[in-house]
Each structure stands twice: as C-alpha cells, then as structure tokens.
C-alpha positions in Angstrom: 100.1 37.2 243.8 100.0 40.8 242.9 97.9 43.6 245.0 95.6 44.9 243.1 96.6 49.0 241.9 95.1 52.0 244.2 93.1 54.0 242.5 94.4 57.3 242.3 94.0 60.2 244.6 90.6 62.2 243.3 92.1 66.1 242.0 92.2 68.7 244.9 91.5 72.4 244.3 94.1 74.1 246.3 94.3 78.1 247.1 97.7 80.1 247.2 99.5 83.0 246.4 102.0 82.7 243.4 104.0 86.0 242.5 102.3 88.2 244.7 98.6 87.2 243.6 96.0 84.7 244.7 95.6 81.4 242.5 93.6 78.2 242.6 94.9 75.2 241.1 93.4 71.9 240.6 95.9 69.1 241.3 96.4 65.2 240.7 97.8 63.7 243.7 101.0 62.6 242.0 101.8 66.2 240.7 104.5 68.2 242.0 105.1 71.1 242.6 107.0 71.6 239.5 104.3 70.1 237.6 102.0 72.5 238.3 104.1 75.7 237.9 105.7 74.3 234.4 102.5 72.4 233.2 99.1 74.1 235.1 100.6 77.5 235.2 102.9 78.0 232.6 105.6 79.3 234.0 108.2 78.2 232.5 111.3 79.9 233.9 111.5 77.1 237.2 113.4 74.4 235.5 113.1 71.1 234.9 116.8 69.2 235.7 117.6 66.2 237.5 113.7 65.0 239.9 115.7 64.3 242.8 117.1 67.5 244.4 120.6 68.0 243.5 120.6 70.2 240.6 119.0 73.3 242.3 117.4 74.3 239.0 114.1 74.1 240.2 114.6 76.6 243.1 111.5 78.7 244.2 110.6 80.7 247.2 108.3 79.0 249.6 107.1 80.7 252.5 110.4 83.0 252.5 112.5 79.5 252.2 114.4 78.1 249.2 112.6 75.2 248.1 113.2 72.3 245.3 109.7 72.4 243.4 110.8 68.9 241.7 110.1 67.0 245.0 107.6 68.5 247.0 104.0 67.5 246.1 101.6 70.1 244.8 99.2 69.9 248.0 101.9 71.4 249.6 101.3 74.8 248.0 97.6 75.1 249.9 97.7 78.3 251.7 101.8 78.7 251.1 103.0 82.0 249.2 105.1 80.9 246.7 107.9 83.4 244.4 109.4 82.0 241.0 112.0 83.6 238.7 109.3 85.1 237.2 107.6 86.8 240.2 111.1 88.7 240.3 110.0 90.7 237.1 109.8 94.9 238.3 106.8 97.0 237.4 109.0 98.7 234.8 110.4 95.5 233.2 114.2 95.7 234.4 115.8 93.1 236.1 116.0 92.5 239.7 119.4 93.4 241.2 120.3 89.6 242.0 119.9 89.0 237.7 121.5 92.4 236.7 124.8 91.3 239.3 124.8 87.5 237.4 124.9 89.3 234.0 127.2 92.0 234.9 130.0 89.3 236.4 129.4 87.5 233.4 128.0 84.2 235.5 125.0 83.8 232.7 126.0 81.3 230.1 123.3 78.7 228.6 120.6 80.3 231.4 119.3 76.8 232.1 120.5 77.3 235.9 120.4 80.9 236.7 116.9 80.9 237.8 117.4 78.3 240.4 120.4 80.6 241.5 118.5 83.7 241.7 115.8 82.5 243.6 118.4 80.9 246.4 120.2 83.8 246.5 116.8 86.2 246.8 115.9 83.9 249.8 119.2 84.1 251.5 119.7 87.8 251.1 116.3 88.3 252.3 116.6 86.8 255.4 120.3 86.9 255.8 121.5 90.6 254.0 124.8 90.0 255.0 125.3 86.8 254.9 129.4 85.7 255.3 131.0 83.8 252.3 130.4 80.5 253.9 126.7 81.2 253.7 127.1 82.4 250.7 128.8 79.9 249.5 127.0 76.7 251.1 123.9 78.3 249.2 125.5 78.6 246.1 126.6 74.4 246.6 122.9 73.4 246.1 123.5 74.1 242.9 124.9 73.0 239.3 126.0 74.9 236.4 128.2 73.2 233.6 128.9 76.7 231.5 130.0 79.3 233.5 132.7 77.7 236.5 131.4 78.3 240.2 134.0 81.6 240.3 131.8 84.0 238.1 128.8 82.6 240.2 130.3 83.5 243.3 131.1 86.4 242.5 127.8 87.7 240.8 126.3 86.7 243.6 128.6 89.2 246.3 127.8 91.7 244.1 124.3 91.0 244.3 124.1 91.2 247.8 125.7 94.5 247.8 123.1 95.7 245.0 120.3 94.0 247.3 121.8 96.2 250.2 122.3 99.2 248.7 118.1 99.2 247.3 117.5 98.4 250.8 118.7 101.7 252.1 117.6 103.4 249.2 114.1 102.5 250.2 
C-alpha cells in the first residue's frame, strides 16, 4: 500500500534584503535558495553546479557568512540580508578588489566558478582581514575549479586581501 502524496506547501511571501535593498519574494516550499536568486530574481551570476554542497559555485553571503544557496530552502531568506556576486558591482561600474586580484593573477579561466570564490573570500576578509594561509586556504577548499589549477587561485586571493586591506585604510 502506497501513502497517499502531501499536498504541497501553499507559496509564502517572504521579506529580505538582497544587494543592499529590500525585496519580497513569493516562494514554493520546495524552492531553494538558488531557485529563487537564478529563477525569481534573475540573477544569474550565483551558479548552478553540483545541488549537494561541494562545488562552492553557488556561494553567497548570508548574514555576513558564506553560504551554499543550492541547499538551503528559500524560507530561509525571511528577514536575512543576503550579498551575490552581483551585489559586489561599485557605483562607478569597476570591479571590486577581490575580482580585479583573480584577474590580475590570472586565476579567471571559463568564469563558471569565480563567483562562488569571490563571495567566500569577501566573507572571510570581512570578518577575518588577515586571515593566515590556513584560513585562507581551508576557504579556498570549499571549492572547485577545473581551468585554472588551485595555485593562481590562491594566489589571487592573497592579493586580494592585501587590495581589501589596503581600501580599508584608505577609507
């Protein structure tokens, strides 16, 4: 005998801040958070890589903490202040010092992982500006890139937090 099928969860409207504004979003209750950046919102620069949390591409910033958007339900976002790749975008359109340090150490191949980068290494420097190399690179092992070899990465990313540090004082 089979159980019958639940019905699915009514939508929700939830309220957050996405990039430094306030949103509302109506969500399924199967819908991740993923889902509703990539889908609802179009923002398309979180990726969509491997739905179990391994690959790191989907990387945003929660609430100041790195987070996998491919495995965390949408509700979680009620209330939460949320940053994606996008988010990082200056007022005068250049890039923020964590993507100019990738590009200038030449650790931006195919692009498809970068974002997820970025947004774990904005998180860690934010909370953590000078973090040691085994911070550094513990953060940098959530991740997987299959162009560029972990070296350029690694190194993009120290001179990102020396960019991150040195805007810090200038400010």
């Amino acid at each position: 005998m089979t159980e019958p099928a639940k019905p699915a969860p009514a939508p929700k409207t939830i309220s957050f801040t996405l990039n430094g504004r306030p949103r509302v979003a109506v969500i399924e209750g199967w819908e991740k958070i993923l889902d509703v950046l990539r889908e609802d919102l179009n923002l398309t620069g979180t990726k969509h890589g491997c739905d179990d949390y391994t690959c790191g591409a989907c990387t945003i910033v929660m609430d100041g903490d790195a987070r996998k958007a491919c495995v965390f339900p949408a509700a979680k976002l009620e209330g939460a202040t949320v940053l994606t790749i996008e988010g990082l975008r200056r007022p005068d359109g250049s890039l923020h010092p964590i993507q100019r340090a990738l590009i200038e150490a030449g650790a931006v191949q195919c692009g498809f992982c970068i974002p997820g980068i970025v947004m774990e290494l904005y998180a860690l420097f934010t909370k953590t500006p000078d973090a040691s190399d085994e911070q550094l690179r513990a953060a940098l092992a959530k991740h997987y890139c299959r162009c560029t070899g972990y070296e350029a990465i690694y190194e993009g990313a120290k001179l990102a937090q020396r960019y991150m540090k040195e805007e810090a004082a200038a400010n």
